[in-house]
C-alpha positions in Angstrom: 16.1 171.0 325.8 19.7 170.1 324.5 19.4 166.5 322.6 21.8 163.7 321.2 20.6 162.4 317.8 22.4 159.4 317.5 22.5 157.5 313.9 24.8 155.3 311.6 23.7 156.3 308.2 23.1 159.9 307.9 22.8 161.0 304.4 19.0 161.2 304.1 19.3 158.9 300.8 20.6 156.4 302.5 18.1 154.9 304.3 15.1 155.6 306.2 16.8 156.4 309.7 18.6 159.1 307.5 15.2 160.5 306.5 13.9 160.2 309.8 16.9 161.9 311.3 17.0 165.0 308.5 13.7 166.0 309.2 13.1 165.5 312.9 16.3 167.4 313.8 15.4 169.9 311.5 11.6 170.4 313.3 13.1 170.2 316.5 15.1 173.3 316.0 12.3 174.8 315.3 10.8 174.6 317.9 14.0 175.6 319.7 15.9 173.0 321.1 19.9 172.9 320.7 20.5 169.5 318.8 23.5 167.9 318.6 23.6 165.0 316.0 26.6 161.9 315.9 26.2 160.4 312.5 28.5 157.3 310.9 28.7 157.7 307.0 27.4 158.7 304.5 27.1 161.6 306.4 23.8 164.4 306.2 25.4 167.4 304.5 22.4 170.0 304.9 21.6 168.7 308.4 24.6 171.4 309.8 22.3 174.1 308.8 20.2 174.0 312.0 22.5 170.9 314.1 25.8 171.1 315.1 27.1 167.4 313.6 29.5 165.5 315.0 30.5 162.8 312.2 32.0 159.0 312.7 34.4 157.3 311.0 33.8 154.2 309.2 34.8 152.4 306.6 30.9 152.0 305.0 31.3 148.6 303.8 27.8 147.4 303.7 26.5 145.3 300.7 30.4 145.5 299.2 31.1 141.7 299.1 31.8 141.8 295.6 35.2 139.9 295.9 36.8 143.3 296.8 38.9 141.7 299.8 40.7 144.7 300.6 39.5 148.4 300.6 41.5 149.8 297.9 40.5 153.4 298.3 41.6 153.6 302.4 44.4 150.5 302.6 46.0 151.4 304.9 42.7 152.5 307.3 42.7 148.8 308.4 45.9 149.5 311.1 43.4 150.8 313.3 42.0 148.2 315.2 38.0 148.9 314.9 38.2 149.4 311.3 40.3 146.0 311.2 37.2 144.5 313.2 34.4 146.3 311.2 36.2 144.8 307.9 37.1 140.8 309.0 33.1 141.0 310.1 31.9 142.6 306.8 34.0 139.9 305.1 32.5 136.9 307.0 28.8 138.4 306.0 28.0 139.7 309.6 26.5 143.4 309.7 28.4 145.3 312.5 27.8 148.7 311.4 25.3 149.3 314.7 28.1 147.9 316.8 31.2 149.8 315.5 29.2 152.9 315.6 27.4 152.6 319.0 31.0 151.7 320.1 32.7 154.6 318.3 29.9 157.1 319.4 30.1 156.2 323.2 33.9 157.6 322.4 32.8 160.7 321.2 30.7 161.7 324.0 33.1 160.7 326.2 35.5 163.1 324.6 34.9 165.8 322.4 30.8 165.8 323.5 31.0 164.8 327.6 31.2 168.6 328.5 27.7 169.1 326.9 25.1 167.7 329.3 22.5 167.0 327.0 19.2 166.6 328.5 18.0 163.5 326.4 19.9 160.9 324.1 17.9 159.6 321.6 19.5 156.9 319.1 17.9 155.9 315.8 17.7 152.2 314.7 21.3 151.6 316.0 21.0 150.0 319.3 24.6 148.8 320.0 26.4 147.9 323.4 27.7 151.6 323.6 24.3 153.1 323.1 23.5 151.3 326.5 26.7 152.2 328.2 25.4 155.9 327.4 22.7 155.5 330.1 26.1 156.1 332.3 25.7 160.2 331.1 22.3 160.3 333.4 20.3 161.4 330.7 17.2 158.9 329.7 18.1 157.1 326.1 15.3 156.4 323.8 15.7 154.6 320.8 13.6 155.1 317.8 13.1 151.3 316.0 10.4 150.7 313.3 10.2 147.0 313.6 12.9 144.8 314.4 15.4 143.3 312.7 13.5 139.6 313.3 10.9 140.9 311.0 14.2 141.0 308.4 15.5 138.4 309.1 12.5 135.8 308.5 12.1 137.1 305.0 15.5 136.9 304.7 15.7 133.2 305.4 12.7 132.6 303.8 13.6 133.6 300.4 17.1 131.7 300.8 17.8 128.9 298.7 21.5 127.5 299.0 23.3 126.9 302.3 25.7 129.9 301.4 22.3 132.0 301.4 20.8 130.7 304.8 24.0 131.4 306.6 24.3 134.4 305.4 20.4 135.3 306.4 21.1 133.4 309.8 24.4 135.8 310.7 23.6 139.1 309.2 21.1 140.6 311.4 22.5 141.9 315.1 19.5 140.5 316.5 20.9 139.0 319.9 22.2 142.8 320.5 19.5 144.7 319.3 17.2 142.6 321.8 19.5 142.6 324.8 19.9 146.6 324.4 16.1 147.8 323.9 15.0 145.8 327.0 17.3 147.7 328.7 16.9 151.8 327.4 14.8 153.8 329.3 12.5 153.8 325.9 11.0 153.2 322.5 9.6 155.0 320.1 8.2 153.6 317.1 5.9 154.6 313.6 2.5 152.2 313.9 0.9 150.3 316.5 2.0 147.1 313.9 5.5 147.9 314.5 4.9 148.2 318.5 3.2 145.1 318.3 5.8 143.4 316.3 8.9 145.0 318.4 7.0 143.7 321.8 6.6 140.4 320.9 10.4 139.6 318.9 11.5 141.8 321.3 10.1 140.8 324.6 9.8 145.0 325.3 6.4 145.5 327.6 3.9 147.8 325.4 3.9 150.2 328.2 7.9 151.2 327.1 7.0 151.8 323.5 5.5 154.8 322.5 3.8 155.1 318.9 4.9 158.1 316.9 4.1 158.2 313.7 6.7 159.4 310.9 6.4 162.5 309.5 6.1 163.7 305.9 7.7 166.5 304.6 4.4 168.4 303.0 6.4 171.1 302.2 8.5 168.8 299.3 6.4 166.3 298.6 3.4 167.8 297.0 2.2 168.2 293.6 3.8 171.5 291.7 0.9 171.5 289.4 1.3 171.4 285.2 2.5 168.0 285.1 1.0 165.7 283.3 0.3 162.3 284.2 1.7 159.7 282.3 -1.0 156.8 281.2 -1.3 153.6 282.6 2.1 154.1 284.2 3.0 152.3 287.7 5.8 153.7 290.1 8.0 151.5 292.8 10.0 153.4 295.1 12.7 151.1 297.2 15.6 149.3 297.4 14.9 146.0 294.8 17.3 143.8 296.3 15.4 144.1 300.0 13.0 140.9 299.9 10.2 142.8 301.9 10.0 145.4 299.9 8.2 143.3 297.4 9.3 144.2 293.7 9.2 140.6 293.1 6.0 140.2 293.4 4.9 143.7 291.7 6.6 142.0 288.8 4.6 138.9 288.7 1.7 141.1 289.3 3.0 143.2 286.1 3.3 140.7 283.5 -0.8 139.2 284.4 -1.3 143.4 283.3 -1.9 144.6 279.4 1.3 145.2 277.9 0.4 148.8 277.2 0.8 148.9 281.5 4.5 150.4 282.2 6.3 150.4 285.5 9.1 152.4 286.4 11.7 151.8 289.5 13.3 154.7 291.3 16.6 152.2 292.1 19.5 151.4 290.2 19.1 148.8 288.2 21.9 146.5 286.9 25.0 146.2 287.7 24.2 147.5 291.3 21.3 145.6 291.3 20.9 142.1 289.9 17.6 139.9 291.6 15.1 142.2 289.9 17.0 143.4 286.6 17.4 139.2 286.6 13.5 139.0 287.2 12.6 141.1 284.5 14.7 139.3 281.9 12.8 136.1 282.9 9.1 137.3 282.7 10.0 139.3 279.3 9.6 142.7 280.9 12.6 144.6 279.5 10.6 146.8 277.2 8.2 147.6 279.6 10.5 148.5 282.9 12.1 151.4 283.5 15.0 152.0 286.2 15.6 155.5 287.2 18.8 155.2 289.3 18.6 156.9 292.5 16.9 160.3 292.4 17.0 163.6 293.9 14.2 164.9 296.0 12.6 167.1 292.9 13.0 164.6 291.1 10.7 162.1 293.2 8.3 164.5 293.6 8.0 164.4 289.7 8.1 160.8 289.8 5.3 160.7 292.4 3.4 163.9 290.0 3.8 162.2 286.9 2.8 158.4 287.4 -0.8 156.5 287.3 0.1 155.1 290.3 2.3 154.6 293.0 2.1 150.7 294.0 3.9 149.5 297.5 3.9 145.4 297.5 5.8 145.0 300.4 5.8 141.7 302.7 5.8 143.6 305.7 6.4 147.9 307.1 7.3 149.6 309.5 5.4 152.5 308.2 5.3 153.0 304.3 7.0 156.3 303.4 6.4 155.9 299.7 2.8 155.3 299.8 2.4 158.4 302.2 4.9 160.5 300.3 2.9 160.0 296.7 -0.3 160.8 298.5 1.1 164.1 299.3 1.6 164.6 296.2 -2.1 163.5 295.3 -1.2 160.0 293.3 -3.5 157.5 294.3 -1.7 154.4 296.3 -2.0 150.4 295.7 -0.4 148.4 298.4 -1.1 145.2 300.5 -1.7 145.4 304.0 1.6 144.7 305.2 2.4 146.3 309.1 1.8 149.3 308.6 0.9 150.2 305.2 -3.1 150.3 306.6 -2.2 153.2 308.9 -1.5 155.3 306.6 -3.3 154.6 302.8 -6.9 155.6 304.2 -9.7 153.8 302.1 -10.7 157.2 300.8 -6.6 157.7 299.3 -5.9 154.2 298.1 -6.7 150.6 297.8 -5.1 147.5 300.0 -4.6 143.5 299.3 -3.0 141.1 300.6 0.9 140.8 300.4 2.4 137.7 298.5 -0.5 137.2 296.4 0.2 138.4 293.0 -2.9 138.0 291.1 -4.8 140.0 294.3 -2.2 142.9 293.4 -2.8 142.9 289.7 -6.3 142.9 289.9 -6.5 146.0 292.6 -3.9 148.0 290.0 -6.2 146.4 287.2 -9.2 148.2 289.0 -7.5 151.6 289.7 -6.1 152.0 286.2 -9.9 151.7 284.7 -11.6 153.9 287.0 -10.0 157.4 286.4 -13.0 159.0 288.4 -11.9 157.2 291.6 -8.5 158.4 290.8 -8.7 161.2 290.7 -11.3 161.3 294.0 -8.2 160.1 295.8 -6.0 161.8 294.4 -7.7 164.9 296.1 -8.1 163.0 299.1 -4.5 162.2 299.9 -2.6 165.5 300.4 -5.0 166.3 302.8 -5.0 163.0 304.6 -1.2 163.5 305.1 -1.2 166.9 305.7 -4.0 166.0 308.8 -2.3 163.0 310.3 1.4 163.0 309.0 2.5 166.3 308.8 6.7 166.8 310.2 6.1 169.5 312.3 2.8 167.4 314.8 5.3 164.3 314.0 7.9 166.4 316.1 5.7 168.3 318.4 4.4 164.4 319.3 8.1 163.3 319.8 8.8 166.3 322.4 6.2 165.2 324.0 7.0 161.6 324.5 10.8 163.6 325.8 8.9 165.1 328.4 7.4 162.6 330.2 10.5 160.7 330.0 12.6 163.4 331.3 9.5 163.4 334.2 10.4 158.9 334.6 7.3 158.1 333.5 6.4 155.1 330.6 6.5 156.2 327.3 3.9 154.0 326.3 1.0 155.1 324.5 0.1 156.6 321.1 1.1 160.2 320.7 -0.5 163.0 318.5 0.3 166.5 318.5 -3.7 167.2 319.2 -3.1 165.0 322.3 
């Protein structure tokens, strides 16, 4: 098959669709289908290895409100009307990066790209008008969502304190497009049967249009390299702070009801990139016992991952938890509420699960990992193989060809999809 990847965020440390996009590309080649891939910035520099990429301009203004009113480095980019538009709505707090790109994309493959005829276009978490008006190319367009931007938007609201900060919550998401757009693709593909569940209700999509893949983990990175030692009574967060549902918050509080001689370390930057959790840990008298790593290369996560007690996941709510299943490849044991999707992938046997929000519940499961180094290190042996079994890239991509078949035939996509089935 010739396919259309379709993302706008690339780089694969940029965000999950990035990750997803990396590695699925990369499997499908494998398995030796031409893939074409049209990506906004920051754009995937390996991905050209085995994809020919076609990249998007944008001006990748997301999360710079910081009183920066004109883009300095490009002035003189805003004479081009998109870039104009994609800056005045930036500036007013809206977030039309799916727009502009699904807009700028549709221009692509009308140009340099309509001369292709690909047999499938599959967009990734961007959903815009123009990935709609690509249905005009006669190919079926899936979209691959994890949970909808509702799911964002709640926490966003409810952690919003000044009428500045509910307005921002309120405009921010492109929910109204998102919606109107995956009711009308021939398809959805999402990680866990909580994020179908969660996408067919905010979403008003029937179940029988969304098809449950779940993500893959790269088991050839993410293992343990052996000779490392563990560091003691050390917890690891992996995740952007300043996202609400991610939970580091609430790790925090869980932290500080811990012995002091308990450490945690964050792989994100800390401040001045990052000020609600550096702020947080100033206020609970953490600073000598919080770590933040910056932003870290693969090998370097997989040491993070080797090296800690524990990796813990406190988020409010998943699409599917890739740090939880990428330190059980590596064999770390796993503490994390049972948030969306979070269940579906720690196994009883590879980690332990409470409830999200409830601080003293995650305290006390961390409290009962870190003095039981026998049940540790029993799932610690448990979890590369759990991953390995159920989570593996290459069945993740075998599963997702699939699910291109049977829409290529007109069928429903709905279902859950293994590569066994």
């Amino acid at each position: 098959m010739r396919i259309c990847l379709l993302s706008y965020r690339g780089n694969p440390y940029s965000g999950g669709q990035g990750v997803y996009v990396f590695h699925l590309a990369r499997e499908l080649c494998r398995l030796g289908h031409a893939i074409d891939v049209v990506v906004g910035r920051p754009y995937p520099r390996p991905l050209s290895r085995w994809a020919r990429v076609h990249k998007v301009p944008n001006l990748n203004l997301w999360g710079r409100y910081d009183g920066d009113w004109l883009p300095r480095d490009r002035p003189f980019s805003l004479l081009s009307p998109a870039n104009l538009f994609e800056f005045a709505a930036t500036r007013l707090r809206f977030f039309p990066e799916p727009f502009t790109f699904s807009m700028r994309a549709l221009l692509c493959m009308v140009g340099q790209l309509r001369h292709h005829g690909f047999d499938l276009i599959h967009d990734v978490q961007s959903l815009g008008y123009g990935t709609w008006a690509m249905k005009a190319f006669g190919a079926p367009v899936l979209t691959t969502v994890h949970h909808p931007l509702t799911v964002d938007r709640r926490h966003a609201l409810a952690r919003s304190r000044t009428l500045e900060e509910r307005y921002h919550a309120a405009v921010f998401y492109p929910v109204a497009m998102q919606g109107w757009v995956i009711r009308r693709v021939d398809g959805v593909i999402t990680a866990s049967r909580a994020g179908r569940a969660a996408i067919a209700k905010d979403f008003r999509v029937p179940e029988g249009r969304i098809g449950v893949v779940p993500n893959g983990v790269d088991t050839e990175r993410f293992r343990n390299p052996g000779g490392l030692r563990r560091r003691q009574s050390t917890l690891l967060f992996v995740g952007n702070t300043d996202d609400a549902r991610k939970g580091a918050a609430i790790l925090l509080q869980a932290l500080a009801r811990l012995p002091r001689r308990v450490k945690l370390r964050i792989v994100d930057e800390g401040y001045p990139a990052r000020t609600l959790i550096p702020r947080e840990v100033d206020r609970l008298g953490l600073t000598s016992r919080v770590i933040f790593t910056g932003r870290l290369s693969a090998g370097r996560l997989v040491e993070e991952y080797s090296r800690c007690t524990i990796l813990v996941q406190p988020s409010l709510y998943e699409g599917f938890g890739l740090p939880a299943a990428e330190a059980l490849a590596c064999g770390t044991p796993v503490v994390a509420t049972d948030a969306g999707a979070v269940a579906e992938v720690v196994s009883p046997e590879s980690g332990l699960l409470v409830p999200p929000a409830d601080a003293q519940a995650l305290a006390e499961g961390i409290a009962t990992l870190l003095e039981d180094p026998q049940r540790r290190q029993s799932m610690g042996l448990c979890g590369p193989s759990h991953i390995a079994n159920h989570f593996a890239w290459p069945a993740a991509a075998r599963a997702v060809v699939r699910v291109y078949r049977r829409a290529l035939a007109g069928h429903p996509i709905g279902g859950e999809w293994s590569a066994s089935a």
